[in-house]
DRENMI-767047 format. One record per residue: residue number from 1; residue in three letters; chain; x, y, z of N, C-alpha, C in turn. Coordinates in Angstrom, 3 decimals. Last residue first. Layout:
% DRENMI-767047
  seq  type  mol        nu        nv        nw       cau       cav       caw        cu        cv        cw
  NUM   ALA    A         X         Y         Z         X         Y         Z         X         Y         Z
...
% end
This chain:
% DRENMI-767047
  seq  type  mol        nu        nv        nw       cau       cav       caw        cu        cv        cw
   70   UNK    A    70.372    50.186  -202.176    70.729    50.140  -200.680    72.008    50.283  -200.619
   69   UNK    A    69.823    48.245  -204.310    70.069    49.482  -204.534    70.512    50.476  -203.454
   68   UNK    A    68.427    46.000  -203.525    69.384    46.211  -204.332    70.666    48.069  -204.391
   67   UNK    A    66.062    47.286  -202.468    67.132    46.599  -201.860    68.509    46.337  -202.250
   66   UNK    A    64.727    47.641  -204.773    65.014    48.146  -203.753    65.820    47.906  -202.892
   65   UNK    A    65.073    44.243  -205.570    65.290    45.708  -206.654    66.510    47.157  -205.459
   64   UNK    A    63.271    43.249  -204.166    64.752    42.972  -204.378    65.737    44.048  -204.837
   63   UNK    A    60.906    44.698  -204.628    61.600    45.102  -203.209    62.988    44.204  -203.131
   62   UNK    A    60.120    43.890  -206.686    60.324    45.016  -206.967    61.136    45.684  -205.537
   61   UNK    A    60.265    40.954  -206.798    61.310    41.373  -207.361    61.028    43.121  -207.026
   60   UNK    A    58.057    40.703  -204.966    59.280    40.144  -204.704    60.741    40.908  -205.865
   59   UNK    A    55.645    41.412  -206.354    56.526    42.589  -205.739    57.624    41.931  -205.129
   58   UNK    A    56.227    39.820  -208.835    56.516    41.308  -209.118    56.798    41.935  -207.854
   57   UNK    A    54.972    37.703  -207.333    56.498    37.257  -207.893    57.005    39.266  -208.487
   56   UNK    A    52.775    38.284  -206.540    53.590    38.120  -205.775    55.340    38.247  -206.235
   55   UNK    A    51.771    38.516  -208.823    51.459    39.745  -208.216    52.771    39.541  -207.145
   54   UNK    A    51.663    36.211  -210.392    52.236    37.357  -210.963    52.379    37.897  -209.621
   53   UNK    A    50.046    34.886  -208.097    51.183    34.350  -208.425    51.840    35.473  -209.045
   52   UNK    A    47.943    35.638  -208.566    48.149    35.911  -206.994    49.981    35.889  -207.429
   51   UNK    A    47.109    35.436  -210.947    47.500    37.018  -210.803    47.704    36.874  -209.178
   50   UNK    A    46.490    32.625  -211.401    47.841    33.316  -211.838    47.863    34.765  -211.482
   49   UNK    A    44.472    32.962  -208.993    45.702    32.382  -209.033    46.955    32.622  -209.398
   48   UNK    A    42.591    33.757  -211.209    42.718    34.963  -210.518    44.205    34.155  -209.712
   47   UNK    A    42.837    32.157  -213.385    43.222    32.948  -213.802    43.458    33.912  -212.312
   46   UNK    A    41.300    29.684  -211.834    42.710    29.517  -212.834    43.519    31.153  -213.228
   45   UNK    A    38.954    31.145  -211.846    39.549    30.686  -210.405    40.994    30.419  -210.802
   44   UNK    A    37.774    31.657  -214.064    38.136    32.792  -212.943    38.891    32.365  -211.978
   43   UNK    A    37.904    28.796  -215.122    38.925    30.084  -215.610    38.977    30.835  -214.769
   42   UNK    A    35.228    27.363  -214.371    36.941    27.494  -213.959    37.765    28.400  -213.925
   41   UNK    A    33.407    27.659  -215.666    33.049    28.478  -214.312    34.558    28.526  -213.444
   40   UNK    A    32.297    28.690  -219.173    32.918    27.692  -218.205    32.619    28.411  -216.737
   39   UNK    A    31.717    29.574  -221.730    30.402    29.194  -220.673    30.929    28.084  -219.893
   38   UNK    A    33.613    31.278  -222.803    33.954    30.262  -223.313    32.459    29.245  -222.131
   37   UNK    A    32.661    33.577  -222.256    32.853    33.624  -223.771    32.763    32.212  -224.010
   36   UNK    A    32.585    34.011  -219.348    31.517    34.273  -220.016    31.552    33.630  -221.727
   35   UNK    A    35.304    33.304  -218.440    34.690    32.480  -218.654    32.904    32.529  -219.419
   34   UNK    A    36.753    35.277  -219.556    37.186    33.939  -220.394    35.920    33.314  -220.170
   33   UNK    A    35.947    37.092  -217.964    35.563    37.404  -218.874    35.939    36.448  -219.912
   32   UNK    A    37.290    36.051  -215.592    35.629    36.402  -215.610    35.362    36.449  -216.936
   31   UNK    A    39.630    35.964  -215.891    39.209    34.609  -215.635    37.438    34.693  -216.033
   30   UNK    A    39.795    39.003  -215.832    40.333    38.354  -217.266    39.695    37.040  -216.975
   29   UNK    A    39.588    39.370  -213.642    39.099    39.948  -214.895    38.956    39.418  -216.061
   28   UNK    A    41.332    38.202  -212.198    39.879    37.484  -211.781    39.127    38.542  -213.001
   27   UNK    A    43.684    39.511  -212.719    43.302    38.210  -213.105    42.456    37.444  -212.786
   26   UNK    A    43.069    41.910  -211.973    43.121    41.933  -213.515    43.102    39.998  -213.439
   25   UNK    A    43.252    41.363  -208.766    41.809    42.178  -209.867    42.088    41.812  -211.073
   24   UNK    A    45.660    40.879  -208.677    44.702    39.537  -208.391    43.744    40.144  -209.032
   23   UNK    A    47.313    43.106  -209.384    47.038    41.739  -210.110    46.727    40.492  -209.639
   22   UNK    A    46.223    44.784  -207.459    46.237    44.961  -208.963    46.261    43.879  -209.833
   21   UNK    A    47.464    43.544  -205.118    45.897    43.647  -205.381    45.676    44.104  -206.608
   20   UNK    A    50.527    43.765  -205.563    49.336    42.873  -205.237    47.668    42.464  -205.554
   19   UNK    A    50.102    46.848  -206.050    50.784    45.951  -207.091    50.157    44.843  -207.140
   18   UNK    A    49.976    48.852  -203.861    48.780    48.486  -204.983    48.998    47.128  -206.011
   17   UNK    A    52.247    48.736  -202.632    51.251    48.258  -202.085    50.466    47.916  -203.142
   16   UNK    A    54.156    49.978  -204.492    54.172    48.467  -204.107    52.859    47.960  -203.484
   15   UNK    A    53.715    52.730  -204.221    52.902    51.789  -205.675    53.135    50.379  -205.606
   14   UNK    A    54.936    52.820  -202.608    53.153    53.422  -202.223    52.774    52.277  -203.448
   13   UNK    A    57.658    52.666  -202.095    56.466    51.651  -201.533    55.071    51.615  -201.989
   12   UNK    A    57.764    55.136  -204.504    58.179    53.544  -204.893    57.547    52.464  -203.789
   11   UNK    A    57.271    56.742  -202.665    55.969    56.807  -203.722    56.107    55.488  -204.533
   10   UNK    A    58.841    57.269  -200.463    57.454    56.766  -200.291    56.674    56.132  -201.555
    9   UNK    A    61.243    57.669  -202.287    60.820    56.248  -201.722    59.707    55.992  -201.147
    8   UNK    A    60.584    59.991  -203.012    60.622    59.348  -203.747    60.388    57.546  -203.260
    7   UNK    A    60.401    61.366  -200.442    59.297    61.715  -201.416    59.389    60.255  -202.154
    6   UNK    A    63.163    61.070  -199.532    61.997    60.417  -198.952    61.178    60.313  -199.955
    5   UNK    A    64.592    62.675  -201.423    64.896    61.113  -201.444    63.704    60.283  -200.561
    4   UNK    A    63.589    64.849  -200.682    63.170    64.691  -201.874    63.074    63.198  -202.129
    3   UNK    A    65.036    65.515  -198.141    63.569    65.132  -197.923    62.694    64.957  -199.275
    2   UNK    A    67.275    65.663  -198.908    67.456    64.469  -198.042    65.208    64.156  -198.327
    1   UNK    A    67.567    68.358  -200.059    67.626    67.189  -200.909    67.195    65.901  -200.215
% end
């Protein structure tokens, strides 16, 4: 059982790592694709920000969490 509880907590860091960089990509996606529609050059830069910001503030809570739970 001891080496199932690993399994599991690797796979809860593993997907922490990606979290970050997941949502700086979706919000330079989304900034990109505001700005084609709307023929600005801001938005990507406004938007990839808010996904530094999401990204951070998710894995802060997702390793509070973890921790929590300790």
């Amino acid at each position: 059982m001891p080496k199932d509880n690993v399994v599991r907590q690797l796979g809860k860091y593993y997907g922490v790592v990606f979290l970050l960089p997941a949502s700086i990509l979706a919000g330079w996606i989304i900034g990109y694709f505001l700005d084609r529609i709307f023929g600005t050059h801001i938005l990507k830069i406004v938007f990839l920000f808010l996904g530094v910001a999401a990204g951070i503030i998710e894995v802060i809570r997702e390793l509070s969490a973890a921790d929590a739970g300790k």
